[in-house]
C-alpha positions as CSV (number, residue, x, y, z in Angstrom):
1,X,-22.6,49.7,31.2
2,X,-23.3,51.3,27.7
3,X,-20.3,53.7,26.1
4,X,-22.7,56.4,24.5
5,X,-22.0,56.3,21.0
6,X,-20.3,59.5,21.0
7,X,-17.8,58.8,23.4
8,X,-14.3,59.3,22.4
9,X,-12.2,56.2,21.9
10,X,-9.9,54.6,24.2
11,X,-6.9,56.3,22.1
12,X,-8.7,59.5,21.7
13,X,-8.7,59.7,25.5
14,X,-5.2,58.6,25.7
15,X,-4.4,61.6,23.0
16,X,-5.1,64.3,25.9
17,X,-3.1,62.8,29.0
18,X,0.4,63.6,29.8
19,X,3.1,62.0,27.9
20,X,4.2,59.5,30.6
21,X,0.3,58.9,31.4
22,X,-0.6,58.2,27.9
23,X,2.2,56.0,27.6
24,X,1.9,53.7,30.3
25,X,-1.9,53.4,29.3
26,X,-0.9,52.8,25.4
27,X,1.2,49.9,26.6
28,X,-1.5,48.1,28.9
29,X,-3.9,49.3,25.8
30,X,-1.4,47.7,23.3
31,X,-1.0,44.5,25.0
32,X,-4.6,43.8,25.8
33,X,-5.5,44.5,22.0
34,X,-2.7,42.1,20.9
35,X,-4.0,39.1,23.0
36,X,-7.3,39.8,21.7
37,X,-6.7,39.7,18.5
38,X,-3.5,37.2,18.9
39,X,-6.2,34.9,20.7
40,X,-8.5,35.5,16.7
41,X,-5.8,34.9,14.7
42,X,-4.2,32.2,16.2
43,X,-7.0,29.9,16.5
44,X,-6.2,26.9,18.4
45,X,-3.6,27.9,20.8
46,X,-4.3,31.7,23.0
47,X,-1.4,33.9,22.4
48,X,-0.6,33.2,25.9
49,X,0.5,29.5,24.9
50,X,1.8,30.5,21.5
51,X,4.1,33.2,23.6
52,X,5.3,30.1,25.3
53,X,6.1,28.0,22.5
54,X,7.9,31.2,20.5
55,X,10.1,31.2,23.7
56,X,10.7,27.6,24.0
57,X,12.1,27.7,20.6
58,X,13.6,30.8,20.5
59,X,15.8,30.9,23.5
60,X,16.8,27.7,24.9
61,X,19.1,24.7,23.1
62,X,17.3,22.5,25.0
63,X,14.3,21.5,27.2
64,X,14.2,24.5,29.8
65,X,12.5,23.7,33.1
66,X,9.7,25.4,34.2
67,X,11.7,27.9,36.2
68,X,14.0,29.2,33.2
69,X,10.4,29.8,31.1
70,X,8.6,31.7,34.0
71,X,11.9,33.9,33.9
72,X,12.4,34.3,30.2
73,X,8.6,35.4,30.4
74,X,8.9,37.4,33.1
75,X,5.6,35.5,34.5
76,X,4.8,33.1,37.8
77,X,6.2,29.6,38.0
78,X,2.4,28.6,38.3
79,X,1.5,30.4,35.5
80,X,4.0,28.4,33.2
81,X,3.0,25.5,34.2
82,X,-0.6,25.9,34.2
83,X,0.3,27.0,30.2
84,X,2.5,24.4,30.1
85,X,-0.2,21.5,30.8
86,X,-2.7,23.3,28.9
87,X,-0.2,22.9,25.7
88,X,0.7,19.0,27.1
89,X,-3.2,18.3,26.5
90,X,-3.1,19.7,23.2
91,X,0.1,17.8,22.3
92,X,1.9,20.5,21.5
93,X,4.8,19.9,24.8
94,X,5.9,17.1,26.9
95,X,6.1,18.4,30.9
96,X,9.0,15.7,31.5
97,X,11.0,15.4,35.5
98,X,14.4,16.6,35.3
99,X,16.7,14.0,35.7
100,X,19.2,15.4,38.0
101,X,16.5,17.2,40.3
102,X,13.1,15.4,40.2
103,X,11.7,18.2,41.8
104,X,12.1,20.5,38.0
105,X,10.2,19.3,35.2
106,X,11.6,20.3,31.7
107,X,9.0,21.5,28.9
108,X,10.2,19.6,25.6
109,X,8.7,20.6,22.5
110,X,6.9,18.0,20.7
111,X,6.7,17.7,16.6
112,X,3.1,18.8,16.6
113,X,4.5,22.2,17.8
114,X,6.9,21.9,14.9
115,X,4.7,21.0,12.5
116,X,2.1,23.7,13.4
117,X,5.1,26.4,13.4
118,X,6.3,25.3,9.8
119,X,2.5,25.7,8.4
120,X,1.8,28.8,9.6
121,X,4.9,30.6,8.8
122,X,3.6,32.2,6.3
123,X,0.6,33.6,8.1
124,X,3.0,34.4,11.1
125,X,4.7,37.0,8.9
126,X,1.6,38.1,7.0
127,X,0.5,38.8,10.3
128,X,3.8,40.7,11.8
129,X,3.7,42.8,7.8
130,X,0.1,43.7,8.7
131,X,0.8,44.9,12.2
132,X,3.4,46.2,11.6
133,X,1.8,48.1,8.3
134,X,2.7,52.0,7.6
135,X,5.5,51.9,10.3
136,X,8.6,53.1,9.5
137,X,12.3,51.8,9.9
138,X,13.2,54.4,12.0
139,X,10.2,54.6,14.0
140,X,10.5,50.7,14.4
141,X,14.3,51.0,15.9
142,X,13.1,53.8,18.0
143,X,10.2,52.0,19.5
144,X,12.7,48.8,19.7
145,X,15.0,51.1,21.6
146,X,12.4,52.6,24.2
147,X,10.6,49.1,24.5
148,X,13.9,48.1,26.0
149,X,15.0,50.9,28.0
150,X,11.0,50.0,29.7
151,X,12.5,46.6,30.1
152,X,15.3,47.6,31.7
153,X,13.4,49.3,34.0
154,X,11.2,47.1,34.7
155,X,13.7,44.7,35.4
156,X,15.7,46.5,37.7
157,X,12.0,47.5,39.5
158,X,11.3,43.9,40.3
159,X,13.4,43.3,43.1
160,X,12.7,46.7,44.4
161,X,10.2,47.1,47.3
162,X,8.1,49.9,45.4
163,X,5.1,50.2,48.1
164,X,7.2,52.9,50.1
Protein backbone atom coordinates (compact mmCIF):
# COMPACT_ATOMS: atom_id res chain seq x y z
CA UNK A 1 0.00 0.00 0.00
CA UNK A 2 1.45 3.53 -1.16
CA UNK A 3 0.68 6.72 1.32
CA UNK A 4 0.14 9.37 -1.57
CA UNK A 5 2.65 11.85 -1.11
CA UNK A 6 0.25 14.36 0.05
CA UNK A 7 -1.14 12.54 2.77
CA UNK A 8 -1.06 14.19 6.08
CA UNK A 9 1.31 12.70 8.58
CA UNK A 10 0.63 10.37 11.23
CA UNK A 11 0.75 13.49 13.80
CA UNK A 12 -1.13 15.69 11.48
CA UNK A 13 -3.97 13.23 11.67
CA UNK A 14 -3.58 12.92 15.36
CA UNK A 15 -3.78 16.94 15.44
CA UNK A 16 -7.73 16.68 14.48
CA UNK A 17 -9.03 13.77 16.89
CA UNK A 18 -10.41 14.43 20.27
CA UNK A 19 -8.13 14.96 23.06
CA UNK A 20 -8.42 11.56 24.69
CA UNK A 21 -8.26 9.91 21.06
CA UNK A 22 -5.20 11.82 20.07
CA UNK A 23 -3.64 10.89 23.16
CA UNK A 24 -4.00 7.36 23.37
CA UNK A 25 -2.82 7.24 19.62
CA UNK A 26 0.39 9.71 20.53
CA UNK A 27 1.35 7.19 23.13
CA UNK A 28 1.20 3.91 20.87
CA UNK A 29 2.75 6.52 18.16
CA UNK A 30 5.44 7.54 20.68
CA UNK A 31 6.50 4.18 21.73
CA UNK A 32 6.66 2.53 18.34
CA UNK A 33 8.90 5.59 17.12
CA UNK A 34 11.21 5.09 20.22
CA UNK A 35 11.83 1.36 19.61
CA UNK A 36 12.55 2.19 16.17
CA UNK A 37 14.88 4.50 16.58
CA UNK A 38 16.07 2.93 20.15
CA UNK A 39 16.65 -0.31 18.01
CA UNK A 40 19.24 2.50 15.38
CA UNK A 41 20.85 3.96 18.00
CA UNK A 42 21.59 1.27 20.15
CA UNK A 43 23.19 -1.00 17.74
CA UNK A 44 23.79 -4.31 19.21
CA UNK A 45 21.24 -4.82 21.74
CA UNK A 46 17.04 -3.89 20.53
CA UNK A 47 15.69 -1.42 22.92
CA UNK A 48 13.66 -4.24 24.10
CA UNK A 49 16.89 -5.97 25.70
CA UNK A 50 18.50 -2.65 26.58
CA UNK A 51 14.89 -1.87 28.61
CA UNK A 52 15.82 -5.09 30.33
CA UNK A 53 19.25 -4.42 31.34
CA UNK A 54 18.30 -0.47 32.45
CA UNK A 55 15.87 -2.40 34.78
CA UNK A 56 18.07 -4.96 36.02
CA UNK A 57 20.39 -2.32 37.13
CA UNK A 58 18.12 0.09 38.18
CA UNK A 59 15.79 -1.53 40.44
CA UNK A 60 16.98 -4.58 42.08
CA UNK A 61 20.13 -5.02 44.75
CA UNK A 62 20.47 -8.23 43.46
CA UNK A 63 19.80 -10.91 40.77
CA UNK A 64 15.90 -10.66 40.30
CA UNK A 65 14.19 -13.84 38.98
CA UNK A 66 12.47 -13.82 35.98
CA UNK A 67 9.10 -13.15 37.65
CA UNK A 68 10.14 -9.79 39.56
CA UNK A 69 11.53 -8.45 35.80
CA UNK A 70 8.24 -9.52 33.90
CA UNK A 71 6.57 -7.32 36.75
CA UNK A 72 8.87 -4.34 36.92
CA UNK A 73 8.23 -4.42 33.04
CA UNK A 74 4.88 -4.79 33.12
CA UNK A 75 5.47 -7.62 30.30
CA UNK A 76 4.81 -11.77 30.08
CA UNK A 77 7.03 -14.09 32.10
CA UNK A 78 7.82 -15.67 28.54
CA UNK A 79 8.65 -12.59 27.15
CA UNK A 80 11.48 -12.00 29.84
CA UNK A 81 12.88 -14.83 29.42
CA UNK A 82 12.87 -15.12 25.84
CA UNK A 83 14.88 -11.38 26.21
CA UNK A 84 16.54 -12.82 28.81
CA UNK A 85 18.32 -15.76 26.67
CA UNK A 86 18.60 -13.58 23.88
CA UNK A 87 20.95 -11.20 26.14
CA UNK A 88 22.61 -14.72 27.75
CA UNK A 89 23.82 -15.51 24.07
CA UNK A 90 25.18 -12.17 23.66
CA UNK A 91 26.94 -12.31 27.11
CA UNK A 92 25.49 -9.65 28.42
CA UNK A 93 23.31 -11.91 31.56
CA UNK A 94 23.67 -15.12 33.17
CA UNK A 95 19.91 -16.97 33.40
CA UNK A 96 21.18 -18.80 36.79
CA UNK A 97 18.38 -21.44 39.05
CA UNK A 98 17.43 -19.93 42.17
CA UNK A 99 18.86 -21.71 44.86
CA UNK A 100 15.96 -21.93 47.30
CA UNK A 101 13.30 -22.69 44.42
CA UNK A 102 14.92 -24.44 41.42
CA UNK A 103 11.86 -23.87 39.60
CA UNK A 104 13.00 -19.53 39.43
CA UNK A 105 15.98 -18.69 37.55
CA UNK A 106 17.60 -15.35 38.56
CA UNK A 107 19.02 -12.94 35.65
CA UNK A 108 22.59 -11.81 37.00
CA UNK A 109 24.16 -9.11 35.11
CA UNK A 110 27.42 -9.99 33.64
CA UNK A 111 30.57 -7.42 33.28
CA UNK A 112 30.10 -7.16 29.55
CA UNK A 113 26.77 -5.39 30.45
CA UNK A 114 28.81 -3.18 32.69
CA UNK A 115 31.32 -2.47 30.50
CA UNK A 116 28.95 -1.69 27.59
CA UNK A 117 26.87 0.68 30.06
CA UNK A 118 30.12 2.63 31.26
CA UNK A 119 31.08 3.29 27.34
CA UNK A 120 28.11 4.47 26.24
CA UNK A 121 27.24 6.81 28.90
CA UNK A 122 27.96 9.42 27.23
CA UNK A 123 26.02 8.66 24.14
CA UNK A 124 23.10 7.51 26.51
CA UNK A 125 22.74 11.13 27.62
CA UNK A 126 23.60 12.75 24.26
CA UNK A 127 20.83 10.75 23.26
CA UNK A 128 18.17 11.52 26.35
CA UNK A 129 19.51 15.77 25.63
CA UNK A 130 18.49 15.20 22.00
CA UNK A 131 15.14 13.75 22.64
CA UNK A 132 14.48 15.48 24.95
CA UNK A 133 15.60 18.79 22.91
CA UNK A 134 13.29 22.21 23.11
CA UNK A 135 11.28 20.62 26.02
CA UNK A 136 10.77 22.60 28.83
CA UNK A 137 11.18 21.98 32.77
CA UNK A 138 7.72 22.42 33.32
CA UNK A 139 6.34 20.72 30.49
CA UNK A 140 8.84 17.74 31.42
CA UNK A 141 7.26 17.58 35.23
CA UNK A 142 3.91 17.80 33.68
CA UNK A 143 4.30 15.10 31.19
CA UNK A 144 6.15 13.08 34.23
CA UNK A 145 3.06 13.68 36.21
CA UNK A 146 0.38 12.60 33.59
CA UNK A 147 2.76 9.60 32.43
CA UNK A 148 2.13 8.36 35.90
CA UNK A 149 -1.39 9.10 36.58
CA UNK A 150 -1.66 6.66 32.93
CA UNK A 151 0.34 4.20 35.02
CA UNK A 152 -1.69 4.25 37.74
CA UNK A 153 -4.44 3.56 35.65
CA UNK A 154 -3.20 1.14 33.97
CA UNK A 155 -2.20 -0.63 36.77
CA UNK A 156 -5.25 -0.57 38.65
CA UNK A 157 -6.94 -1.76 34.94
CA UNK A 158 -4.90 -4.93 34.86
CA UNK A 159 -6.67 -7.01 37.26
CA UNK A 160 -9.92 -5.59 35.98
CA UNK A 161 -12.05 -7.79 33.66
CA UNK A 162 -12.54 -4.87 31.04
CA UNK A 163 -14.40 -7.02 28.25
CA UNK A 164 -17.91 -6.22 29.90
Amino acid sequence: MTVPADSPSPRQQLETFEPQKAALGMVFLLANQLETVGNHFLGELTSKQWFLLANLDSFFQAPPTISQVAQTMHISHQNVKQLALKLQAKGFVQLQKDAQDQRAWRIHLTQKAYAYSSARLGKDLAFLEALLNGVSPVSLDSFLATALQIHDNLTRMEGQDLTE
